[in-house]
C-alpha positions in Angstrom: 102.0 67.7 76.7 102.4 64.3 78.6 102.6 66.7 82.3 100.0 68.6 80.9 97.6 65.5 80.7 98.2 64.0 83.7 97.7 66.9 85.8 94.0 67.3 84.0 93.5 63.5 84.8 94.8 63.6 87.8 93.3 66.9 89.1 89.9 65.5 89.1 90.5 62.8 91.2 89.4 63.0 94.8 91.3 60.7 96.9 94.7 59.2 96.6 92.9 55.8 95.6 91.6 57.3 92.6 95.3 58.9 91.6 96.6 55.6 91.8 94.3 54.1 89.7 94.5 57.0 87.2 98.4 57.1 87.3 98.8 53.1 87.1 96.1 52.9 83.7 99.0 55.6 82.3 101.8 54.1 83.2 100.7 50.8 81.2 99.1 53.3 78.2 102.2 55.2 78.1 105.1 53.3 79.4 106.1 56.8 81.5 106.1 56.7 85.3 103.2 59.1 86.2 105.3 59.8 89.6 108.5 60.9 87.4 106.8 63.1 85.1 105.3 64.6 87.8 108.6 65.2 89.7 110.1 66.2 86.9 108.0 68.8 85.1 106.1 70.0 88.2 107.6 73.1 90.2 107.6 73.1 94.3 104.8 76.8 93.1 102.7 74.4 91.2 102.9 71.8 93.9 102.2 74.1 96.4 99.2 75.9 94.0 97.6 72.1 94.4 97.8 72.3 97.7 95.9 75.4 98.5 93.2 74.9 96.1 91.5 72.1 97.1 93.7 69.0 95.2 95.6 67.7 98.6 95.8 64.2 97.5 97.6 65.2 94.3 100.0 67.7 95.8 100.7 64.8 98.2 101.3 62.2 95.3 103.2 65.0 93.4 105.5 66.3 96.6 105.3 64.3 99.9 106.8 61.3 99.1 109.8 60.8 101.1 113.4 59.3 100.5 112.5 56.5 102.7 109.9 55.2 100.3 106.8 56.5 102.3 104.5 58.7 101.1 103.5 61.6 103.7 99.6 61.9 103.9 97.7 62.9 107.3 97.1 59.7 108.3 100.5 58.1 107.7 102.3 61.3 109.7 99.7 60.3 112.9 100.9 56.7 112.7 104.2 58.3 114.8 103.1 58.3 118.1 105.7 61.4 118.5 103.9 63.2 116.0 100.9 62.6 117.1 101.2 63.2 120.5 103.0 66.9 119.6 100.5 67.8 117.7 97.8 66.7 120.0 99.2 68.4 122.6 99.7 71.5 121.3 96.5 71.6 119.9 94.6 70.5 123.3 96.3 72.6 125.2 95.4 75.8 123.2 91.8 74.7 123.9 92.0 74.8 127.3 92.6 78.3 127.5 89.3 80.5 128.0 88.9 82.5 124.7 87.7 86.3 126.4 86.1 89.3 124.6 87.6 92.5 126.1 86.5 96.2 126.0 88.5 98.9 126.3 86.9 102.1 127.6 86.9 105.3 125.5 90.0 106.6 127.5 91.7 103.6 127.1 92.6 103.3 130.9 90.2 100.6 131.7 89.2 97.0 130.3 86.5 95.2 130.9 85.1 91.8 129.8 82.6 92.6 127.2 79.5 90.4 128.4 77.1 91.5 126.3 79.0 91.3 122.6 78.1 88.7 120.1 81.2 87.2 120.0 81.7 86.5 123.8 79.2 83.7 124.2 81.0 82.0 121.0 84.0 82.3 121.8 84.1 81.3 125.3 80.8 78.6 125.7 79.5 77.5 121.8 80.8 78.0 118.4 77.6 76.1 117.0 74.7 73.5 118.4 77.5 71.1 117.6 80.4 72.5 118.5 82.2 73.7 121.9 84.1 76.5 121.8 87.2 74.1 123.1 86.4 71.8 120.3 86.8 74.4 117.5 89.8 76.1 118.7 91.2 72.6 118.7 90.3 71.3 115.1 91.6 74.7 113.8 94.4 74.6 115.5 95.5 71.0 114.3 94.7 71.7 111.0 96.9 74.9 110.9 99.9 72.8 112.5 99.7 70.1 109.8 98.3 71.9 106.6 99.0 75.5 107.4 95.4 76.8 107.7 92.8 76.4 109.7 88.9 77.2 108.5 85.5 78.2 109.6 82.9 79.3 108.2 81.5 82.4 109.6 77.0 82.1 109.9 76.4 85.7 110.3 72.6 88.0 111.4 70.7 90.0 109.1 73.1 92.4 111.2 75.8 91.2 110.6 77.0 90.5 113.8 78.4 86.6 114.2 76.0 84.0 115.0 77.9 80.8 115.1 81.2 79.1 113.7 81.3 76.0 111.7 84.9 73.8 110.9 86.1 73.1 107.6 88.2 70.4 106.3 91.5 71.7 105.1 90.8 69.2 102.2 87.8 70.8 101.3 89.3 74.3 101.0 91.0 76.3 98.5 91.7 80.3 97.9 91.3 82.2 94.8 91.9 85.5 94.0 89.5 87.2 92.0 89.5 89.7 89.4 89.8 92.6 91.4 92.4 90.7 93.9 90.1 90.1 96.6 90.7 86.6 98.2 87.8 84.1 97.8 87.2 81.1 99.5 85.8 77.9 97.5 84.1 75.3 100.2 83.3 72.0 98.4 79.9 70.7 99.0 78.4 67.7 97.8 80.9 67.6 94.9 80.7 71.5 93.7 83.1 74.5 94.4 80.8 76.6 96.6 82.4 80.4 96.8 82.3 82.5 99.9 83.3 86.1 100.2 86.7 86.5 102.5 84.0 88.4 105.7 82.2 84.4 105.6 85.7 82.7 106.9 87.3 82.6 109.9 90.9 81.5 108.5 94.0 81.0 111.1 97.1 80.2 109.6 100.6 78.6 110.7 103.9 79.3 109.8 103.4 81.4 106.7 105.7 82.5 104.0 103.4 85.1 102.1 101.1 86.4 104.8 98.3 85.2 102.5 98.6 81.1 103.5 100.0 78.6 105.7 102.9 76.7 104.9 102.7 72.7 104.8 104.4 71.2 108.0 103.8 67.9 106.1 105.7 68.5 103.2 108.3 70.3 104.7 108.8 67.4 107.4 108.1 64.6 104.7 111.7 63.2 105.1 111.7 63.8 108.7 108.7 61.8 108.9 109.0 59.3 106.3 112.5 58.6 108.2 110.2 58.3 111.3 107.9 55.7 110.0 110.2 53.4 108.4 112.3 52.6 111.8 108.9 52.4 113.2 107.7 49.7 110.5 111.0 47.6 110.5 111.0 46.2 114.0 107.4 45.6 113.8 108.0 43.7 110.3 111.2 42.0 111.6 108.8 40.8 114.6 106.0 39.8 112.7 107.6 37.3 110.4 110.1 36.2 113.1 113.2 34.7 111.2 112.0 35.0 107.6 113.3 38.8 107.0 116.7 37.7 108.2 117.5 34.4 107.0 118.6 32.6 103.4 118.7 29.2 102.3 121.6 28.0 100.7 122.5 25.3 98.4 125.8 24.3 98.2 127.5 24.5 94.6 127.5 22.2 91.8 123.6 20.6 93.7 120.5 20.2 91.3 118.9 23.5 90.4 115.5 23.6 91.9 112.6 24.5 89.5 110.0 27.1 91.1 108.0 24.6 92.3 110.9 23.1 94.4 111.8 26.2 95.3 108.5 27.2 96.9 107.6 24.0 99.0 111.7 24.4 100.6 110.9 28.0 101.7 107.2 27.1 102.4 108.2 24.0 104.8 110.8 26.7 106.4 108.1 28.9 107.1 105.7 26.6 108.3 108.0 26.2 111.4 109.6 29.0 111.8 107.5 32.4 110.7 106.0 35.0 113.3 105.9 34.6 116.9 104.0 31.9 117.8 105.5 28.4 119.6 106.6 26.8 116.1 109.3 29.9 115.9 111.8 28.4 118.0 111.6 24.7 117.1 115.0 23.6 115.3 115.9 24.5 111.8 116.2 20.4 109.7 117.9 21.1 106.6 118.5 18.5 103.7 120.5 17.8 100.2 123.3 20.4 101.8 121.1 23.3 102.6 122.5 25.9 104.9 120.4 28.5 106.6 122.1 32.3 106.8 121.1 35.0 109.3 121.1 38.5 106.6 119.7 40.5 108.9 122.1 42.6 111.4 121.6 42.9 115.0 119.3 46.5 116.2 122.0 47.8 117.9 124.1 47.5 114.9 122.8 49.6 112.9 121.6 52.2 116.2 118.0 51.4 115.7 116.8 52.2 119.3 119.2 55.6 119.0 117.9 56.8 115.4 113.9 56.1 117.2 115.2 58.4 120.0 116.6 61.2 117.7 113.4 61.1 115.5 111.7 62.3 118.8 113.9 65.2 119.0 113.4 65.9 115.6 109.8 65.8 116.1 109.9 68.3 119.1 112.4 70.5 117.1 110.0 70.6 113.8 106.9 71.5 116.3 108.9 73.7 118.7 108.0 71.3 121.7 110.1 70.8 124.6 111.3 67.1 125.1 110.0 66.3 128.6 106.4 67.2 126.6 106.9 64.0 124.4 108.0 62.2 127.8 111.5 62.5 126.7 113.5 63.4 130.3 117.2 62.0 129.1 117.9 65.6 129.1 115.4 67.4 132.1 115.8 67.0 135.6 112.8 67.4 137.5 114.4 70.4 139.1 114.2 72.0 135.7 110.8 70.9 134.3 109.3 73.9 135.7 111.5 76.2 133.6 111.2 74.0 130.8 106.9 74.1 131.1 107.7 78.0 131.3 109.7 77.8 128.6 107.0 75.8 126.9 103.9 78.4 127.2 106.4 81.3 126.0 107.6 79.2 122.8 105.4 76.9 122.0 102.0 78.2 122.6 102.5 82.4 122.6 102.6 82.0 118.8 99.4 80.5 118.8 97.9 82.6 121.3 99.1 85.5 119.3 97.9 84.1 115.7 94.5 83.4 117.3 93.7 87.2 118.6 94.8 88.0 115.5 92.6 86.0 113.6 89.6 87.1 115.5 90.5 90.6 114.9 90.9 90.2 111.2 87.5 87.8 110.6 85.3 88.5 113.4 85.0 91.9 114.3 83.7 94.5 112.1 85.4 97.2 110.5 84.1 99.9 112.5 85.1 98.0 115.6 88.8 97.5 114.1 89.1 101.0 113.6 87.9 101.8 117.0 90.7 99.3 118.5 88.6 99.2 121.7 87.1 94.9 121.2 89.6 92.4 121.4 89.9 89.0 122.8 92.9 87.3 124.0 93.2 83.4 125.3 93.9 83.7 129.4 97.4 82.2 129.7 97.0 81.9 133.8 94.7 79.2 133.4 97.9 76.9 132.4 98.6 77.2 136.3 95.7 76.2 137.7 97.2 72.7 138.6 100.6 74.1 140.3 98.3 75.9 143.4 101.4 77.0 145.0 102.9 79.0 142.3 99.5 80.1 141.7 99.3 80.9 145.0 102.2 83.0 145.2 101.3 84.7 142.4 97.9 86.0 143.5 99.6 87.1 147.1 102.1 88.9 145.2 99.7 91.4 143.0 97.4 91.6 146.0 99.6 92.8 148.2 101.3 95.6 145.7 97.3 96.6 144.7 97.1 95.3 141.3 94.3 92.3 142.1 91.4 92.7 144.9 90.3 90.1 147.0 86.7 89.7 145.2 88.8 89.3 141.7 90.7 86.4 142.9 87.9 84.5 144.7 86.0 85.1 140.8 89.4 83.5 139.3 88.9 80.5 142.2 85.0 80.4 141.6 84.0 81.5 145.3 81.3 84.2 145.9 82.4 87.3 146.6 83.0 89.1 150.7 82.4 92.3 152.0 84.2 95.3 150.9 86.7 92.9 149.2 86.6 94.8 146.2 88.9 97.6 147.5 92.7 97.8 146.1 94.9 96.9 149.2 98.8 97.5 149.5 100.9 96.8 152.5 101.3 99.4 155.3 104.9 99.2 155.2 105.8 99.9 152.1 106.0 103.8 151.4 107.7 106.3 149.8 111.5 106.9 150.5 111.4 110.3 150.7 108.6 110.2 153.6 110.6 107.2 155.0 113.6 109.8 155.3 111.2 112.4 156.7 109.4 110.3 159.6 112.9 108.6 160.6 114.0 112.4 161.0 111.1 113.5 163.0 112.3 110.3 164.9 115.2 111.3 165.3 114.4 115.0 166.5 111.8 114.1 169.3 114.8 111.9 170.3 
């Protein structure tokens, strides 16, 4: 009855503010810890149902907080710079890839960049008035790193071809199934559930357990953050109040007990000399009536603080599937090897992404006379990762002209030149041919000799 009661209470708060002044007025009414009950009669499905539909702030309260003490919302996981950075990263350089609209022709033999579709101009130049196509792919694709899902909703014609795109807030999000099973989204808007039919959102999703939803990267890697942002807070406490986290005055045994009062004015005339960084910090300790000062706190390298910092960075790159030169981490690259490692990168890190976001168009954006058809699909153009290495590049384009497979007018359109004269013909090098004619002119050759 007691979980049942807080959950109600606590279900219509929205913000984490409001659940902490909710759960403290029940502590003091009940005398029951609102974060044990919770822990305690709550399962990691109800948790994760809170999650889903709309009630972040309580699943967070409920199931983020980490052994280290610190509770794992979005904002205190993107105080890591790690974290932070991996996710940017990722998330950037997905939106840097030019999002193209193919057509397949009806033999399926040739493909084409389908111009004149709805979706092309969306996809590749403006999801909205507001919004750049970059810009969207990007915000989605954060939010599906962190919370599992990413939204939009879908503003379609009296056709019902796409007209634009807007971003949602995970936060403002959850899915219901109806009574027929379909999935529904419910899109809160000015403080009411608004429902939208499962055609009206574009959803991408992260790592997913059921197919049906993302799964949380910040409650799964609560402890692995929480563990990050505590030996991120202690030397920037131990800093800030200089010698007072490390320090304890002493009075030898048998002196006069000090009342409170005379126990505040001897630490507040230590700290008036000796707290933060400032000049005052390292003026000599006086000490009277037998007082001894006692440094408490031990040494960094004791306890492997700058080592534990390093490891959380290859924690971070091993939750996000990152490479460690991405985070700036080159203990273990040699510049020799950061070009396999940037390879090893794109096919990783990013292919999922690439892969979850053709597949998302597919699924919300085209219609279902197209998806039967298979001939429209889009795809993210992975070459455009090399535009800043112009020899490999280079290479690259010699290599498929010279065996036929590029012409010289598609490259120059890759490199933004005009086209030339007849350089839209295949080309292949005269002296590669087949073996068996090889044999046949050598024996000619040899004949005539």
């Amino acid at each position: 009855m007691i979980a049942d009661a807080l959950f109600h209470l606590m279900a219509r708060a929205e913000n984490p503010r409001a659940i902490k002044i909710i759960s403290r007025g029940l502590e003091v009414s009940t005398g029951i810890s609102v974060k044990e009950v919770i822990t305690t009669f709550s399962t990691t499905d109800t948790r994760d149902w809170y999650a889903r539909n709309g009630y972040p702030a309580l699943s967070a309260f409920g199931s983020s907080s980490s052994y280290s003490g610190k509770t794992i919302t979005l904002d205190a996981a993107f105080e890591s710079a790690a974290f932070y950075s991996g996710v940017k990263i990722i998330s950037e350089d997905i939106a840097t890839l030019p999002f193209i609209v193919y057509i397949r022709s009806a033999d399926g033999l040739n493909v084409t960049r389908a111009t004149g579709h709805p979706l092309y101009p969306i996809l590749h130049d403006l999801w909205n008035p507001e919004v750049s196509a970059g810009e969207g792919v990007e915000a989605l694709t954060a939010h599906a790193i962190l919370t599992g899902n990413g939204y939009a909703w879908i503003q379609r014609r009296p056709d019902g071809t796409v007209q634009s795109l807007y971003p949602w807030q995970p936060d403002d999000v959850r899915m219901e199934r109806n009574d027929v099973g379909s999935i529904t989204y419910c899109h809160r808007e000015n403080g009411n559930w608004k429902p939208y039919n499962r055609t009206d959102v574009l959803h991408i999703k992260g790592f997913t357990l059921t197919g049906t939803y993302g799964d949380s990267l910040l409650v799964r890697a609560r402890q692995m953050l929480g563990l990050t942002l505590v030996q991120q807070e202690y030397p920037a406490r131990w800093f800030a109040q200089g010698s007072m986290m490390d320090v304890v005055l002493e009075r030898p045994v048998g002196a006069q007990k000090l009342d409170i009062k005379g126990v505040t004015l001897l630490k507040e005339a230590w700290m008036k000399f000796h707290k933060g960084m400032g000049q005052r910090s390292f003026e000599p300790g006086v000490l009277q009536e037998g007082t001894v000062a006692k440094v408490l706190t031990p040494k960094m390298g004791e306890i492997q603080m700058v080592e534990q910092r390093k490891f959380q960075v290859l924690e971070v790159c091993r939750i996000l599937r990152l490479t460690p030169h991405k985070l700036a981490d080159l203990e273990r690259s040699a510049y020799a090897s950061i070009e396999a490692e940037n390879i090893a990168y794109r096919t990783n890190t990013l292919s999922p992404w690439n892969r979850r976001w053709s597949e998302a168009v597919h699924r919300c954006l085209l219609s279902p006379e197209e998806q039967i058809a298979g001939r429209i699909y889009a795809e993210q153009n992975v070459e455009a990762l090399q535009r800043g290495d112009f020899a490999t590049q280079a290479n690259g384009f010699r290599s498929l002209l010279e065996k036929g497979v590029y012409t010289i007018n598609e490259v120059r359109r890759w490199l933004n030149l005009n086209p030339v004269e007849g350089g839209d013909e295949n080309r292949v090098q005269l002296n590669t041919v087949v073996i068996a004619e090889a044999a046949r002119q050598l024996a000619e050759a040899a004949q005539g000799a």
